[in-house]
BAMAR-135907 format. One record per residue (C-alpha): chain; residue in three letters; x, y, z; residue number from 1. Coordinates in steps of 0.2 Angstrom, whole numbers, plus 5000, padded with zeros to 4 digits. Example, Ala and Ser with C-alpha at 12.3 -4.5 7.8 and 13.67 -1.06 7.14 Angstrom:
+-------+------+------+------+------+------+
! chain ! resn !    u !    v !    w ! resi !
+-------+------+------+------+------+------+
!     A !  ala ! 5062 ! 4978 ! 5039 !    1 !
!     A !  ser ! 5068 ! 4995 ! 5036 !    2 !
+-------+------+------+------+------+------+
% end
This chain:
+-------+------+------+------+------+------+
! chain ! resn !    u !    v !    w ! resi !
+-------+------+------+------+------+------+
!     A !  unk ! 5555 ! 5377 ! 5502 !    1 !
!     A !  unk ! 5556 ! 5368 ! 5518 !    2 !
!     A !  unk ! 5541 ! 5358 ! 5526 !    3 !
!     A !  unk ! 5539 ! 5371 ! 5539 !    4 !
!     A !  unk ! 5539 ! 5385 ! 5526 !    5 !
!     A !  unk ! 5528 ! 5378 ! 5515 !    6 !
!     A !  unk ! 5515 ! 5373 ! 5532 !    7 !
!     A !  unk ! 5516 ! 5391 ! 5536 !    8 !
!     A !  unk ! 5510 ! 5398 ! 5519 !    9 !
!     A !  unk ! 5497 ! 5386 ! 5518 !   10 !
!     A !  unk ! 5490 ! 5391 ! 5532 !   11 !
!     A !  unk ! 5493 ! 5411 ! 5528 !   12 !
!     A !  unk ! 5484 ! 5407 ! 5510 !   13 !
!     A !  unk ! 5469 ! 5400 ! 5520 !   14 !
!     A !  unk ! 5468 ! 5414 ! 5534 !   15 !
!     A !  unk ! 5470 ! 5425 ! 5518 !   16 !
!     A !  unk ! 5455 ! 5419 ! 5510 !   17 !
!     A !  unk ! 5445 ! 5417 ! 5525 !   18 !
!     A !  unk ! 5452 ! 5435 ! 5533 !   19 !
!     A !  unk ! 5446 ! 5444 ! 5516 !   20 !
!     A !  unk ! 5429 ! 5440 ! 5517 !   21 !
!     A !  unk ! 5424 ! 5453 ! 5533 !   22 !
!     A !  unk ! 5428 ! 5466 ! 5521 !   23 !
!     A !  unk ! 5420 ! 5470 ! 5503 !   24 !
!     A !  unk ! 5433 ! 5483 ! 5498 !   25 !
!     A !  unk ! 5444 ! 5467 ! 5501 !   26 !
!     A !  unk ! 5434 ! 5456 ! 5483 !   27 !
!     A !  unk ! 5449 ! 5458 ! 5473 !   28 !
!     A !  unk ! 5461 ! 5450 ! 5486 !   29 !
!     A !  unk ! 5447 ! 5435 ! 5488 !   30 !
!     A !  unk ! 5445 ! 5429 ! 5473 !   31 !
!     A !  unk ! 5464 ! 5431 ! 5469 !   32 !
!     A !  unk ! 5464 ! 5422 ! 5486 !   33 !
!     A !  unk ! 5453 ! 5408 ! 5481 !   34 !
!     A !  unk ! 5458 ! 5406 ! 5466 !   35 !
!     A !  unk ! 5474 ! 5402 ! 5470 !   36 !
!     A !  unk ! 5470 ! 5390 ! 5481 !   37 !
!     A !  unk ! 5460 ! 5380 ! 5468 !   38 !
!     A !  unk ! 5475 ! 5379 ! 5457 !   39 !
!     A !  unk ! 5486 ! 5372 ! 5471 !   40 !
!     A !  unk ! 5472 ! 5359 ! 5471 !   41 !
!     A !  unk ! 5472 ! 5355 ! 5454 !   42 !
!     A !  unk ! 5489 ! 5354 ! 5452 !   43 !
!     A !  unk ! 5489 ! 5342 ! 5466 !   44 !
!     A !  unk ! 5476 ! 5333 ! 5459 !   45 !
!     A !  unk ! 5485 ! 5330 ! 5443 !   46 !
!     A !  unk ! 5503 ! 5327 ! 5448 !   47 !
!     A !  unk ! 5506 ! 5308 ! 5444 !   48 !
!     A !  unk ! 5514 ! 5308 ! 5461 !   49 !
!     A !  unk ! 5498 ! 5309 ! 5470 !   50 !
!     A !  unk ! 5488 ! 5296 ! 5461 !   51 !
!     A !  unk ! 5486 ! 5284 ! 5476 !   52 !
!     A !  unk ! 5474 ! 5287 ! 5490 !   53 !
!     A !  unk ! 5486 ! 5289 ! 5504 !   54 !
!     A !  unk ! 5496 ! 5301 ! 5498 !   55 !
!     A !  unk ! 5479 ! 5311 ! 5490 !   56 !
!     A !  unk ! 5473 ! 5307 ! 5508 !   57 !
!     A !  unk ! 5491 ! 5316 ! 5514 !   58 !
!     A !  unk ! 5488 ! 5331 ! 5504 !   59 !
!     A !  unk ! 5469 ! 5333 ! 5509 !   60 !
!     A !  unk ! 5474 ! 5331 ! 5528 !   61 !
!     A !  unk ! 5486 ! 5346 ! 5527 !   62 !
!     A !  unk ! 5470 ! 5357 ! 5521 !   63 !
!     A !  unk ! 5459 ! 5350 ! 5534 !   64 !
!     A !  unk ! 5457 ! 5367 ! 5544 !   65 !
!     A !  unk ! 5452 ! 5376 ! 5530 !   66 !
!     A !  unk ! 5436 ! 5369 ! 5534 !   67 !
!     A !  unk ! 5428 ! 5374 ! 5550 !   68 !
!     A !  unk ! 5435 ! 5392 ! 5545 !   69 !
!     A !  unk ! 5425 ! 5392 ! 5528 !   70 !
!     A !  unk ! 5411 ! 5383 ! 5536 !   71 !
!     A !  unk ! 5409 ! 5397 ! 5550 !   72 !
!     A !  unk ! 5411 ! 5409 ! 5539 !   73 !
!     A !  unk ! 5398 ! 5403 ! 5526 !   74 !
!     A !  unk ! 5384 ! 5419 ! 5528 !   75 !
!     A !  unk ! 5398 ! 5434 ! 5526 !   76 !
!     A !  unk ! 5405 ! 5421 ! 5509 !   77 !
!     A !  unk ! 5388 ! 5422 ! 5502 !   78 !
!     A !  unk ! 5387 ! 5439 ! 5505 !   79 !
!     A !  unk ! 5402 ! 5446 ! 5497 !   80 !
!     A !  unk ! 5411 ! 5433 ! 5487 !   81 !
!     A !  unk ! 5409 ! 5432 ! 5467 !   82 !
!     A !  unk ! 5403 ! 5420 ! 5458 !   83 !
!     A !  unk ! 5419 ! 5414 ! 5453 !   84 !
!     A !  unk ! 5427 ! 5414 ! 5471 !   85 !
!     A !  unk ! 5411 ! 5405 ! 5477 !   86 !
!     A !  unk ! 5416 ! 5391 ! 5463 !   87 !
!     A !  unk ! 5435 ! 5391 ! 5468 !   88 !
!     A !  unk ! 5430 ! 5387 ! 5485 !   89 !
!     A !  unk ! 5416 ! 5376 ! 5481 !   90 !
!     A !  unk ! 5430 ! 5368 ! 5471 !   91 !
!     A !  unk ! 5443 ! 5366 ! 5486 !   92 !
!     A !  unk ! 5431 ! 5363 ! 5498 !   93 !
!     A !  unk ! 5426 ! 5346 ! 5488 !   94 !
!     A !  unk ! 5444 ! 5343 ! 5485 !   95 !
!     A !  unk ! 5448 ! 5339 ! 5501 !   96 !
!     A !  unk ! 5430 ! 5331 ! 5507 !   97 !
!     A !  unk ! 5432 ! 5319 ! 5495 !   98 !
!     A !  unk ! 5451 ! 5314 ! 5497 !   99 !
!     A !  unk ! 5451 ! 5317 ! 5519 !  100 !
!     A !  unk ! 5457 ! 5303 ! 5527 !  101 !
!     A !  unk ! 5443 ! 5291 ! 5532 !  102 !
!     A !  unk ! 5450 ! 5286 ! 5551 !  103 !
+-------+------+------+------+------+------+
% end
């Protein structure tokens, strides 16, 4: 896939998970969501090309808007996610905290 293509998923993955959330009948699609997204992290958190910090700093840059989007939508995550989406996202949300760019 091509950089662009693979941007554009990203960013449909996220507004997936974070779109599900306004609608309970929607928990399957969330968690699958979620879910999803974690293993994406963990693979990139094990592939040996990835071990150093800029390009770990690269990867968490590219998720950077998933952020504000989870952040504002905290109440209705609480309030509808499972337990095991609430990890997922617990999980991606300290993937890329901990490996953002620091400039």
């Amino acid at each position: 896939l091509s950089p662009v293509c693979l941007g554009s998923l990203r960013r449909a993955a996220m507004c997936e998970i974070v779109r599900s959330f306004h609608h309970a009948e929607a928990r399957f699609v969330s968690e699958r969501a979620a879910y999803t997204f974690r293993k994406v992290l963990t693979k990139h958190e094990y592939d040996t090309r990835y071990q150093d910090d800029e390009r770990r700093a690269r990867i968490a840059a590219m998720y950077l808007d998933f952020l504000p989007d989870m952040w504002q939508k905290l109440d209705k995550l609480n309030a509808v996610a499972s337990p095991e989406a609430k990890r997922d996202i617990l999980a991606c949300f300290l993937y890329i905290v901990r490996n953002v760019p620091h400039k």
